[in-house]
ZAVEX-877194 format. One record per residue (C-alpha): residue number from 0; x, y, z. Coordinates in steps of 0.1 Angstrom, whole numbers, plus 5000, padded with zeros to 4 digits. Layout:
% ZAVEX-877194
(NUM,(X,Y,Z));
...
This chain:
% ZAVEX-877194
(0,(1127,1150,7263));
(1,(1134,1183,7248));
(2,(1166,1190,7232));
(3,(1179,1212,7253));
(4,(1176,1184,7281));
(5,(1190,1158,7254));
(6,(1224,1183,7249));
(7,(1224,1189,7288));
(8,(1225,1147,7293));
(9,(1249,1146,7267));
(10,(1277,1170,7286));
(11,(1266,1151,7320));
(12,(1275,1116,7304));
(13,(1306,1129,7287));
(14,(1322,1162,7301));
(15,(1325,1175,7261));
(16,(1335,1214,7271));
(17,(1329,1220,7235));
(18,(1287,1218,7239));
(19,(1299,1245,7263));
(20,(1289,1283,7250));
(21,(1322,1300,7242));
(22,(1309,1324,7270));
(23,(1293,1302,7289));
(24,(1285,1320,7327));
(25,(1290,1291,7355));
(26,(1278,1302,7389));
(27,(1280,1281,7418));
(28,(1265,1287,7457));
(29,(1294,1290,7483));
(30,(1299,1258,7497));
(31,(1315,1241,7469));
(32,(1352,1232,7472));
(33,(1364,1258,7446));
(34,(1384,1291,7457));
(35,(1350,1312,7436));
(36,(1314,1312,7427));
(37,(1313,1324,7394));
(38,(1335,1317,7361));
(39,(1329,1333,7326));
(40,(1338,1312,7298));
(41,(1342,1281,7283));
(42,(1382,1280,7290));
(43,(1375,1295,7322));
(44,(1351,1264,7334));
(45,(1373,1242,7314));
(46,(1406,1255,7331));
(47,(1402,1262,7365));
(48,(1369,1252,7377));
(49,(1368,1214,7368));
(50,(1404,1206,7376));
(51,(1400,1222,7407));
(52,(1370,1204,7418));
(53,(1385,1175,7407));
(54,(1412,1179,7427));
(55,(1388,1177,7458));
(56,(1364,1153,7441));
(57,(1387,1127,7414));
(58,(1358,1103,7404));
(59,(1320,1122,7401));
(60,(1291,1114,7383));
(61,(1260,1139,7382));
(62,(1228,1117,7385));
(63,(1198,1137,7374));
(64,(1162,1127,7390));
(65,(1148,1154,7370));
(66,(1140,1183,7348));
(67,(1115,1206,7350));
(68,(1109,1234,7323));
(69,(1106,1269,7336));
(70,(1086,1293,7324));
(71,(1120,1317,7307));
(72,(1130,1289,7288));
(73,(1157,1273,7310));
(74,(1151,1241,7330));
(75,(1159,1232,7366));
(76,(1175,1197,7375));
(77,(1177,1185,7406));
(78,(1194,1151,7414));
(79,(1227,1141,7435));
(80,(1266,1138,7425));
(81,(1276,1103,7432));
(82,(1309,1107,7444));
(83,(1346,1098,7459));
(84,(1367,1122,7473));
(85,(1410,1123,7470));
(86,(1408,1101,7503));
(87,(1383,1078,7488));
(88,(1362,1087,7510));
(89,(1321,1082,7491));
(90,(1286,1095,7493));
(91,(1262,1114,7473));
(92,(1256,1155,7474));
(93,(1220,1174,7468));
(94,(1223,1196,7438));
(95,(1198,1214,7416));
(96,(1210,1229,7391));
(97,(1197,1256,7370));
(98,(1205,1252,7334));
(99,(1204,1278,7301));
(100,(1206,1265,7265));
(101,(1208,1283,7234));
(102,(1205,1263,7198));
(103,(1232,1235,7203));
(104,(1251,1250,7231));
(105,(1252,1255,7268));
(106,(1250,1290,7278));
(107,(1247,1288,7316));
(108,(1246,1269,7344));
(109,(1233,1280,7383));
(110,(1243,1255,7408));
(111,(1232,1249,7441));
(112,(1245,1222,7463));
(113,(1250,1208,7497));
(114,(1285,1195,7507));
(115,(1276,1190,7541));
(116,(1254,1160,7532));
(117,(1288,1144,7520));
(118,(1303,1125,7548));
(119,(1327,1140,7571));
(120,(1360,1123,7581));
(121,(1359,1109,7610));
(122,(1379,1121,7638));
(123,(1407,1104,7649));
């Protein structure tokens, strides 16, 4: 495991903004349930992108099934978010995820993910 995958693990497992980059850049594809795609900074992600995704999404866990290094130096993890919805609603959504790390901190994050695959509600 490389460090940079070891310090990636460790904000999965805990959340700790502060292995964020001061200016980290956060992109994420359309499709997510957040009013943007891109957020610069660690308040930034801190502030507005994670309490609004938790708003749609109140319980989430990020299951990785892998890394793979790529050839600039960042790695790509693909895996699922395990997750319940605010009307407890559960399932699992596709991600990979492109991550950039710099000494001890997270510098970027590229995320690709398919909502759809979480169930619907059912119509009634």
């Amino acid at each position: 495991m490389t460090s940079g995958e070891a310090l990636i693990r460790r904000w999965m497992e805990c959340g700790d903004h502060s292995l964020l980059a001061e200016n980290v850049s956060w992109r994420v594809s359309p499709g997510y349930p957040v009013p943007r795609t891109e957020w610069r900074g660690r308040t930034e992600v801190a502030g507005s992108f994670f309490p609004t995704l938790r708003r749609h999404f109140p319980h989430w866990r990020i299951v990785v099934e892998s890394f793979t290094p790529l050839a600039d130096g960042r790695l790509l993890a693909s895996g699922f978010y395990d997750a319940c919805d605010a009307t407890g609603r559960t399932g699992r959504v596709p991600f990979l995820h492109i991550w950039a790390v710099t000494g001890d901190s997270i510098t970027g994050v590229e995320a690709v993910a398919d909502f759809a695959a979480f169930p619907p509600l059912a119509a009634g």
